[in-house]
C-alpha positions in Angstrom: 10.6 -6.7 25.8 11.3 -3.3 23.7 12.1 -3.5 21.0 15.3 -1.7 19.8 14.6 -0.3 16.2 11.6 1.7 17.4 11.4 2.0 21.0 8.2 0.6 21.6 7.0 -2.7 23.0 5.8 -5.8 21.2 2.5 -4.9 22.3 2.2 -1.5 21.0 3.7 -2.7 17.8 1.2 -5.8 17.1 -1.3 -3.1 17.4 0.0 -0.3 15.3 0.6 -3.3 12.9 -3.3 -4.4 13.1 -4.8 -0.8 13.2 -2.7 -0.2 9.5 -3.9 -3.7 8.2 -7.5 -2.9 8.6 -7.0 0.8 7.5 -5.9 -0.7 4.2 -8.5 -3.3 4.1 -11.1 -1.0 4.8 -10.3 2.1 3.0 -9.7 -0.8 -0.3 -13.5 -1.9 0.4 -15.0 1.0 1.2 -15.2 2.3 -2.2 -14.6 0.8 -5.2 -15.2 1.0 -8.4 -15.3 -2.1 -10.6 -13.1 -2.2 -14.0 -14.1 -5.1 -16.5 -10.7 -5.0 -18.1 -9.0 -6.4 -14.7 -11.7 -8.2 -13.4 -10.8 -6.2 -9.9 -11.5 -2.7 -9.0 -10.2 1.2 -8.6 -10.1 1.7 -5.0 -8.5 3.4 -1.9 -6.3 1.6 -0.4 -3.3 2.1 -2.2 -3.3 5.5 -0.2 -3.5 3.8 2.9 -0.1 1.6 1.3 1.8 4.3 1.3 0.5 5.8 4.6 2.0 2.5 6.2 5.1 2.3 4.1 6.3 6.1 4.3 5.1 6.7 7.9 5.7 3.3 9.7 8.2 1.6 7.7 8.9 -1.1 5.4 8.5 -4.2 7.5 4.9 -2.9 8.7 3.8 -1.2 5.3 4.8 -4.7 3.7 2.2 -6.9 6.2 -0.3 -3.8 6.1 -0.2 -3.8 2.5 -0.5 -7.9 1.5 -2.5 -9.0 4.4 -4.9 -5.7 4.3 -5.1 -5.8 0.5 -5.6 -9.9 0.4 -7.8 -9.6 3.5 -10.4 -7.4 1.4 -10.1 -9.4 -2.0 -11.3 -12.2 0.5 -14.3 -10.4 1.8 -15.3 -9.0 -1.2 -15.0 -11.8 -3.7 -12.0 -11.7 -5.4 -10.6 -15.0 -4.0 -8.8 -15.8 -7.0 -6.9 -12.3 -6.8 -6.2 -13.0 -3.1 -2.7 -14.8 -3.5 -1.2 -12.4 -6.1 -2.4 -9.4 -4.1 -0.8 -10.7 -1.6 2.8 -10.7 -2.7 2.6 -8.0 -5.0 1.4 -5.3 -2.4 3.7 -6.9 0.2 6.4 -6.0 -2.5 4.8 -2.3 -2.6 4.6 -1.5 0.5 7.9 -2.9 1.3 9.7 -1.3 -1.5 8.2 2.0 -1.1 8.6 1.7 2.9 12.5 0.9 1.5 13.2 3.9 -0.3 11.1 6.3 2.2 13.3 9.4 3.7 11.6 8.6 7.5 14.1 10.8 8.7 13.2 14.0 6.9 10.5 16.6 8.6 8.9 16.9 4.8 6.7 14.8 3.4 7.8 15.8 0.1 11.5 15.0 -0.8 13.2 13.2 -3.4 13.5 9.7 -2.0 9.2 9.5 -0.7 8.3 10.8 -3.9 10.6 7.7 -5.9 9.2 5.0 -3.0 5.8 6.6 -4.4 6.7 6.1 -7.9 8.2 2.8 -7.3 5.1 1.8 -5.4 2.5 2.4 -8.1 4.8 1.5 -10.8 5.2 -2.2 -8.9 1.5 -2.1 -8.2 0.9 -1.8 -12.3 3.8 -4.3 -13.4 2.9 -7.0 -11.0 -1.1 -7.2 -11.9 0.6 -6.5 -15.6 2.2 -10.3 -15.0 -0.3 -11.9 -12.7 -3.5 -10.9 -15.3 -1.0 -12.4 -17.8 -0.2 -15.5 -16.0 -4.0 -16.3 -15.1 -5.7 -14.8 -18.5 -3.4 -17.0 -20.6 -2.9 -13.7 -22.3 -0.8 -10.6 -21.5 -2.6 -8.6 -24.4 -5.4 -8.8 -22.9 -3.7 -8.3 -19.6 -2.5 -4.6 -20.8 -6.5 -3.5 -20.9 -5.7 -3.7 -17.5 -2.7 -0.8 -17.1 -4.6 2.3 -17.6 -6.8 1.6 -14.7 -4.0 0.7 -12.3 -2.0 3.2 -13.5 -5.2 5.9 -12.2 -5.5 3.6 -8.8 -1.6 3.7 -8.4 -0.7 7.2 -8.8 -4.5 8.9 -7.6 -3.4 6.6 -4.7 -0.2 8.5 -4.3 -1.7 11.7 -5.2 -4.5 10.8 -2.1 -1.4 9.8 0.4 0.5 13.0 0.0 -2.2 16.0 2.2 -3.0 12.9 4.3 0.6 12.1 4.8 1.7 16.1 5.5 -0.9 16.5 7.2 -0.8 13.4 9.9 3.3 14.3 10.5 2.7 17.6 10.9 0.9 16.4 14.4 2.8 16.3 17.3 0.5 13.2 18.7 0.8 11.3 15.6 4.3 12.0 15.5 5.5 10.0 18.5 4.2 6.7 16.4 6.3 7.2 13.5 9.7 6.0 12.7 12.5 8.3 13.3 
């Protein structure tokens, strides 16, 4: 029942997996500030993203990110973001979880800072297109790019102590990929 790529059981895995999902849905609700232009809000939880992606990998930052992203559109009311949130974080967190350096002691290196560009540039294309797909409109959808581009990259810029901080621990450590 171990599984090979990491070492741990199925168990500890399906937990690890849930604990990350809610951290992103939570820290995406917790606070939020509403932005007319994309009928959505600046939030959190792109931090929490690239917690997942950098520090866990690409398969779990992928589910983390759409299912704990969709999951809060849900709960707070943004049912008709929920689909497109879904796949374009699930592209994010996968992406960025891609291009991560998991084997490197620093946080800060060439290859996590690009999966932290690539994530927040995806984040900012993909609700780019979606807005554009469901406004009818992708002039109208481009009000929406200065505001992502802050909740992308402040995102980023929020991961990065967090992130140097949490694998700096020898506890925290053990649950990381290698």
């Amino acid at each position: 029942m171990e599984n090979k790529n990491l070492g741990f059981n199925k168990i500890h895995d399906l937990t690890m997996l849930g604990l990350l999902t809610a951290l992103v849905a939570v820290s995406t609700m917790i606070i939020k500030v509403p932005v007319i232009s994309t009928e959505g809000y600046i939030h959190l939880g792109d931090s929490m993203i690239f917690l997942a992606a950098l520090l866990f990998g690409r398969k779990k930052g992928a589910i983390a990110a759409g299912v704990g992203s969709a999951l809060a559109d849900l709960l707070l009311g943004y049912t008709h973001w929920i689909i497109p949130t879904l796949i374009i974080k699930y592209i994010m967190g996968y992406g960025a979880g891609l291009i991560a350096d998991n084997e490197s002691d620093s946080l800060l290196n060439f290859r996590n800072v690009s999966a932290l560009v690539f994530g927040a540039s995806w984040m900012v294309f993909g609700y780019f297109v979606a807005g554009g797909i469901m406004k009818g409109s992708f002039l109208v959808s481009a009000t929406s790019i200065p505001a992502n581009l802050i909740q992308g990259f402040g995102g980023a810029l929020i991961f990065i102590p967090i992130g140097m901080a949490l694998k700096k621990t020898k506890y925290f450590s053990q649950y990381v990929l290698k």
